[in-house]
N, C-alpha and C positions, 0 to 999 in steps of 0.2 A: 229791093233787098230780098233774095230768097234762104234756103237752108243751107245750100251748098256755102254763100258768104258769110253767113253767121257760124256755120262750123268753119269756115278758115280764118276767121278773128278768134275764136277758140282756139286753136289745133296749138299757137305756138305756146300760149300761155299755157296751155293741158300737157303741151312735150317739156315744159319747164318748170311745169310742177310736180310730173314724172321720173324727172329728172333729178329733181330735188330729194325727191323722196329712193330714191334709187340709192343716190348718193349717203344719204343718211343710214338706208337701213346696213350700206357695207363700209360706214364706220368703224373702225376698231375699236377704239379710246371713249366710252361715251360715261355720260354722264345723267343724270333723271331728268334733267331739261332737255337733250336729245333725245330720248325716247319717246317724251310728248310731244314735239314735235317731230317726232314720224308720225303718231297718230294722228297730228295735226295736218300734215302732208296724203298721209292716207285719206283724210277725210276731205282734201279738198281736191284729191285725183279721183275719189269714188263720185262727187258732184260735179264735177267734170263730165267723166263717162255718163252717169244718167242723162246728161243735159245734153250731150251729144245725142246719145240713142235716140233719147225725144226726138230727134230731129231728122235722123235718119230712118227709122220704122216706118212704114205703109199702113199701120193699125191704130184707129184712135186706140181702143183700150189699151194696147201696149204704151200707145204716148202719155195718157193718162197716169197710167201708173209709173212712168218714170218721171212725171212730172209730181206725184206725191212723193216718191221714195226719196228723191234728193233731199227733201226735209230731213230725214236718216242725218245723212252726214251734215248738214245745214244745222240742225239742232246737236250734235257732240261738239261741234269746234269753239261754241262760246268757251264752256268750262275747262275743257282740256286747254285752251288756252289759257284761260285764267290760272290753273296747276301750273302751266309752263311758264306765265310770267312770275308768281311767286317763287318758282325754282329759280329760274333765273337772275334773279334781285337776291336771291337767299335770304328772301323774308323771313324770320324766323318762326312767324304762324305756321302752323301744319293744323290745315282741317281734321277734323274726327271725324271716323265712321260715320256717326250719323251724317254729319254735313256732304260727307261725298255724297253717301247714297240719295239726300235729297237733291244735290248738283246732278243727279246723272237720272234721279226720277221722269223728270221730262222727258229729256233723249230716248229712254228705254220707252216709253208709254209712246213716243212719236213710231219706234218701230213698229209697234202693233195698228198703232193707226193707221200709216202708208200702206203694209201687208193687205187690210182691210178695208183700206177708203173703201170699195167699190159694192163696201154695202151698208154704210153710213153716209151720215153729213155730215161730222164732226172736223174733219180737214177741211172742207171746204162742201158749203151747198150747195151749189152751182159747177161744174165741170164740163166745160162743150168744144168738142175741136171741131170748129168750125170748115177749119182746111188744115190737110197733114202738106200737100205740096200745091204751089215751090215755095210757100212760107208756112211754116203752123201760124196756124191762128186760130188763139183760144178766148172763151169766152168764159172767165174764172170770178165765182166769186168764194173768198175763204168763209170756213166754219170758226164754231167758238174755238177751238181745239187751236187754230192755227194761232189763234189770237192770246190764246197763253203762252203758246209755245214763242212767239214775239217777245210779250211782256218780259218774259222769263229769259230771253235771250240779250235784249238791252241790262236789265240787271245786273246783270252778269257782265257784258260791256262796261258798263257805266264803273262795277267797280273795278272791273281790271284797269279801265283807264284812269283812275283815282292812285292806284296803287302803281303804276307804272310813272305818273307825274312826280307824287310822292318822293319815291325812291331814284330818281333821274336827278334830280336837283339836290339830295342829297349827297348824292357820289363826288367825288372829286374831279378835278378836270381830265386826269389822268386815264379814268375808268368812264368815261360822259361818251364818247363813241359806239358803244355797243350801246349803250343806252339810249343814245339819238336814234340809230337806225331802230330800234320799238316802235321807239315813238310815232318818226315819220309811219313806217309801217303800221301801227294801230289808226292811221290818221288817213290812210289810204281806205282800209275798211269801214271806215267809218264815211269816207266820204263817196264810196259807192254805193253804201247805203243809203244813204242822201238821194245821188242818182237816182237810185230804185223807188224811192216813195214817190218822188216828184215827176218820175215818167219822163227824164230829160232826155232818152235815149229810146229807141225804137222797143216796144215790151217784148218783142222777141229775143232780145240782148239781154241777159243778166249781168247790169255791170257789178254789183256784188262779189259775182264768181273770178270776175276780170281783176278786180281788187285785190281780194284776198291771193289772188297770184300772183299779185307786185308786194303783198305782204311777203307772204314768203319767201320770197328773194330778197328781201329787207329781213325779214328775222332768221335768215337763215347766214348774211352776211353777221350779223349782230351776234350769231351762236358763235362764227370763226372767231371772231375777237374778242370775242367776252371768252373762249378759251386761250385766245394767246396772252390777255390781260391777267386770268388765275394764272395761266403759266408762270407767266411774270410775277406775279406775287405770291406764287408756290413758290417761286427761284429764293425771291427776296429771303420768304420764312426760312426756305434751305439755309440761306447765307446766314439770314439772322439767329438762326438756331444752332447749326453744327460748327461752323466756325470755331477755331480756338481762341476766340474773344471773349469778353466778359463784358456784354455790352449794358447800358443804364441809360432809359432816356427820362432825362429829368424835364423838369416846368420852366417858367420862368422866374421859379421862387427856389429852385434846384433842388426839387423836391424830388422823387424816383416815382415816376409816372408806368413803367412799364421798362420788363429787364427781357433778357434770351435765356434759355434752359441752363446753357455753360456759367452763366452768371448767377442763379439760383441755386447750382449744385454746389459751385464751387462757394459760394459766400456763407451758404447755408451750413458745409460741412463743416464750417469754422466759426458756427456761430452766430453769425450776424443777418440781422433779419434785414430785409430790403422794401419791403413792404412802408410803403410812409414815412421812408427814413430821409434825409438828405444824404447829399453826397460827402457834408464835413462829418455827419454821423459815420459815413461806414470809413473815411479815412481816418478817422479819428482811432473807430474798434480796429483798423489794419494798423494803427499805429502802436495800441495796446498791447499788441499778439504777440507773446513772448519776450524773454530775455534779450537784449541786444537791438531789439527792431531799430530800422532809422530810417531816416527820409532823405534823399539826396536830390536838387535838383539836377536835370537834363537840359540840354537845351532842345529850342522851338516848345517851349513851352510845356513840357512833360516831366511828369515826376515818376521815380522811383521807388518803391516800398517796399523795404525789406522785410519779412515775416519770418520769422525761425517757426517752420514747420517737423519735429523728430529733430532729426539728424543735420537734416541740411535746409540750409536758407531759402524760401521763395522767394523772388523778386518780381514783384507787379507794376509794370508800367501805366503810368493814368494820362490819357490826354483828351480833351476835352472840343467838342466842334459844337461852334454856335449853329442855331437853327431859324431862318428868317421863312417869314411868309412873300407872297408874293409880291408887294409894296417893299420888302426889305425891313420890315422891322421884326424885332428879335420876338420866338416864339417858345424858346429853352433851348437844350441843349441835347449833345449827346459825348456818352463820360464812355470812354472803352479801356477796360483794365486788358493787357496783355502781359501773360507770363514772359519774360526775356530772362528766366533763371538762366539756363544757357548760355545765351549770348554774352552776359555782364560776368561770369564766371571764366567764361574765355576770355574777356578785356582783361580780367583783375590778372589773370595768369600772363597773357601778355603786358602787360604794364609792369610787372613784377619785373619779369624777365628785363624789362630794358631798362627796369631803373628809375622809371618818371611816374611823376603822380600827377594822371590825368586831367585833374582841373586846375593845378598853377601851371604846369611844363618845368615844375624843378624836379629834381632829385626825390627819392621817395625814400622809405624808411627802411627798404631791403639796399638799395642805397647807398643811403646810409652805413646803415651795417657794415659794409665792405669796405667804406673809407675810414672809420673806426679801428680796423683792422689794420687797413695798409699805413695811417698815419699815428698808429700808436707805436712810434719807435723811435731809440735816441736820434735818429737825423732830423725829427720834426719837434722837438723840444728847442723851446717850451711851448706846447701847445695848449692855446686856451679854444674855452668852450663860451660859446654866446646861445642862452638858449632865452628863444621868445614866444610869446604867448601875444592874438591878437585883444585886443580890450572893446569892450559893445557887442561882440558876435551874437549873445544869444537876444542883447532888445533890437538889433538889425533883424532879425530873422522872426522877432515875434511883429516888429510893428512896419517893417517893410517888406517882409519877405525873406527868401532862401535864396533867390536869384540875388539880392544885394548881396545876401551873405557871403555867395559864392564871388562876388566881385570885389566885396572885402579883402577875402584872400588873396585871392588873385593878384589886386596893386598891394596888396603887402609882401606878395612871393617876387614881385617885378623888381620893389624897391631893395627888397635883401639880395639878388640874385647882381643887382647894379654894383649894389656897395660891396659886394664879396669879393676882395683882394685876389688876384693868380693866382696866390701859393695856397688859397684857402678852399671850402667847400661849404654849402648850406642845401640844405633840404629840408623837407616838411616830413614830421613825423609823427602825425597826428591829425587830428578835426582843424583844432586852429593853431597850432603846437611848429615851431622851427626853430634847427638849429643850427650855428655855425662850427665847423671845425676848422679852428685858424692855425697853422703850422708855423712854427716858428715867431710866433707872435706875444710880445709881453703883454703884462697887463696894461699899463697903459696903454699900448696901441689898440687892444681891443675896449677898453673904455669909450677912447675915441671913436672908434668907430660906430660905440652905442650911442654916442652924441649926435654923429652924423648921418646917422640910419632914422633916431627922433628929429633932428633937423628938417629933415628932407620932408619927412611925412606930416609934420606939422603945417609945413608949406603947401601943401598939394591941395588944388580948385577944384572946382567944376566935379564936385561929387555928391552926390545926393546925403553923404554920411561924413561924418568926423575920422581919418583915420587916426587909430591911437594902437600903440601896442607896451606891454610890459617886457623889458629887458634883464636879464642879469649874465655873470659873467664869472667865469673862473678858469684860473690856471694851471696845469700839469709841470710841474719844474722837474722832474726825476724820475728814472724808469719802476724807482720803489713806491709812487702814488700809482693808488688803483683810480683809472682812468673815468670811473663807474662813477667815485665818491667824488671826481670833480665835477662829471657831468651833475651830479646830485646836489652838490654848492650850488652851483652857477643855478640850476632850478629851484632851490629854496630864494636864493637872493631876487629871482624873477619873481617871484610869488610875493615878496614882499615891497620891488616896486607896483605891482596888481595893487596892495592892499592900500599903497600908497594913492595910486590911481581912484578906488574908488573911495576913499575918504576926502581926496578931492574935489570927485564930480559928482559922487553918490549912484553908480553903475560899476558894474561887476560882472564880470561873466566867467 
């Protein structure tokens, strides 16, 4: 082996850590962890170049002294590494002044020493180049000097590598890739160091220098990704933040773990702290928030919340997505309030418009209105009125829910919409409120008919709940009754089979 082969086992490692660092310094985008690692790159193309020179000069004393001065760069890359793994992990330590300045004590006192080996022993007491060609070969023994500068450098290893295991294993699996390649990388340096002490390689070879150049190709892939991973979870923060969501990630005790800006501003302006709160606490305060609020279920599982805010209505939509770990067992949740003022303001308008009331499919109360009109006239006399009232709606709604509630109505708007004669009409005109306009119908036949509308419903299976409803009924004989005071009969007389209903079963709604 002479110099000529030990510089071409160098050359590619030196063009690829040249390269590296080339790369780096015409970076656009950087961050404190790329800029230590250019210095960290500088420092390992500056020992590079010494280590080559040694090898090519015709001068002992030249060889000499590129054989001290590589200590230079040999001694800054402990620490500046170690800054560049804490930047990179975003440990939250930040050294003081003082600690830099004694981190970098060494490195600086090693400059003066290389500058001046050639008239101390403190680098080294012994220095003899034996042969400059076709091999150097040196006859080296180190000074005390060198031998701090060691100590001082494993330290400094020992806890970067402390601090890089540390934080690897804490990271999630998601973020462990830029953190692997460290590792492998710290593990590279560490095992040409090994090489080095143990002499397993011919001493003219520094495998050290050969190492820490497959390091950097490893920490330099681990900088790409560890910025495409902040990318990614700068994106997330974007998403999670500016969004027009109102996002809550709650516990598994649905406690509020942690919210986005949109949901702090907006909950806050109104009030309600979110801080340690559960999620029934703040549906609760969006339930209290003004005159009129109400709750209406949606379907797939989301609710509604109306808030009278000034003038006009919010409407907040809540739906909620479980949160499993990698085994599948439940870890909490996440609650996302979305305003759909809008949207549900166009339906109310459109529903209007056609007449229907969105969660039975009957007739609505604008409707209504219009058949009131067109069948209040002598060709539809005698016209009676049937107005009913559902019975249990609000202990449905407190001890099963709103989604039963809403299926209450529902098989009670099926069942009157069944029983409604041709010449007649019903619709809903209210929460749990319907009525019939029957044209040309006496009392008895609308009796009957209340007979066999409570028939029907008494009969009916397979439902989680009791259906029951409160009937009454009245008749319009003469175009001189006001149509108003009969629909007002037919309502009082409902209200007192209700009262009948709950002195029966002792429920009321």
């Amino acid at each position: 082996m002479d110099n000529n082969l030990i510089i071409g086992i160098y050359s590619p490692f030196a063009l690829i850590s040249a390269v590296i660092f080339t790369v780096e310094l015409l970076r656009r985008f950087k961050r404190q962890e790329d800029y230590l690692f250019s210095l960290i790159c500088f420092c390992a193309v500056g020992w590079f170049a010494t280590n080559i020179t040694g090898l090519l000069v015709d001068n002992a004393e030249m060889a000499e002294f590129c054989i001290n001065f590589a200590l230079i760069f040999v001694g800054f890359i402990p620490p500046i590494l170690l800054l560049f793994t804490l930047k990179f992990y975003k440990v939250s330590y930040r050294p003081s002044a003082k600690i830099l300045l004694l981190m970098f004590t060494i490195p600086a006192i090693n400059i003066l020493m290389a500058v001046t080996s050639g008239y101390h022993t403190l680098m080294n007491t012994q220095l003899d180049i034996i042969s400059l060609t076709p091999l150097r070969e040196v006859e080296l023994t180190w000074g005390p000097w060198f031998w701090v500068h060691t100590a001082y450098s494993y330290v400094i290893s020992i806890t970067m590598i402390i601090v890089i295991l540390y934080q690897h294993f804490r990271l999630s699996r998601f973020y462990r890739l830029p953190s692997s390649l460290m590792v492998i990388g710290v593990s590279f340096t560490l095992l040409g160091n090994i090489v080095t002490l143990l002499e397993l390689l011919p001493q003219a070879i520094d495998p050290t220098l050969i190492a820490m150049s497959l390091s950097m190709i490893l920490f330099n892939l681990a900088i790409i990704n560890n910025n495409k991973s902040k990318f990614v979870r700068f994106s997330h923060g974007m998403i999670y933040n500016y969004l027009n969501l109102y996002i809550l990630v709650l516990d598994e005790n649905h406690h509020v773990v942690d919210f986005n800006r949109p949901a702090l501003d907006w909950f806050s302006s109104r009030g309600i702290v979110l801080n340690a709160s559960t999620i029934d606490n703040i549906t609760e305060a969006l339930l209290r928030k003004g005159k009129g609020t109400k709750k209406s279920s949606e379907e797939y599982g989301s609710i509604d919340y109306y808030i009278n805010c000034g003038d006009f209505p919010v409407v907040l939509n809540l739906r909620t997505h479980k949160m499993a770990d990698a085994n599948g067992d439940s870890i909490g949740s996440i609650a996302v309030f979305t305003d759909v003022t809008q949207n549900r303001m166009l339906i109310e308008k459109l529903e209007k418009k056609a007449g229907m009331d969105s969660l039975t499919g009957i007739a609505n109360h604008m409707a209504f209105d219009g058949a009131r009109k067109r069948l209040n006239t002598p060709d539809h006399l005698p016209l009676s009125i049937i107005v009913c009232d559902a019975n249990g709606l609000k202990q449905i709604n407190d001890t099963l829910g709103h989604q039963h509630g809403d299926m209450l109505l529902r098989v009670i708007a099926e069942v009157l919409e069944k029983a409604c004669p041709k010449t007649g009409f019903v619709a809903r005109t209210g929460g749990d409120e319907f009525i019939y306009l029957l044209s040309c119908t006496s009392p008895d036949a609308s009796y009957a008919l209340i007979e066999q509308i409570k028939n029907v419903l008494s009969n009916l299976e397979n439902l989680p709940f009791v259906v029951s409803v409160a009937l009454g009924t009245a008749t319009k004989h003469s175009m001189e009754e006001n149509l108003e005071d009969v629909i007002a009969l037919a309502d009082s007389r409902m209200y007192k089979d209700k009262k009948q209903f709950k002195e029966q079963f002792g429920r009321y709604t």
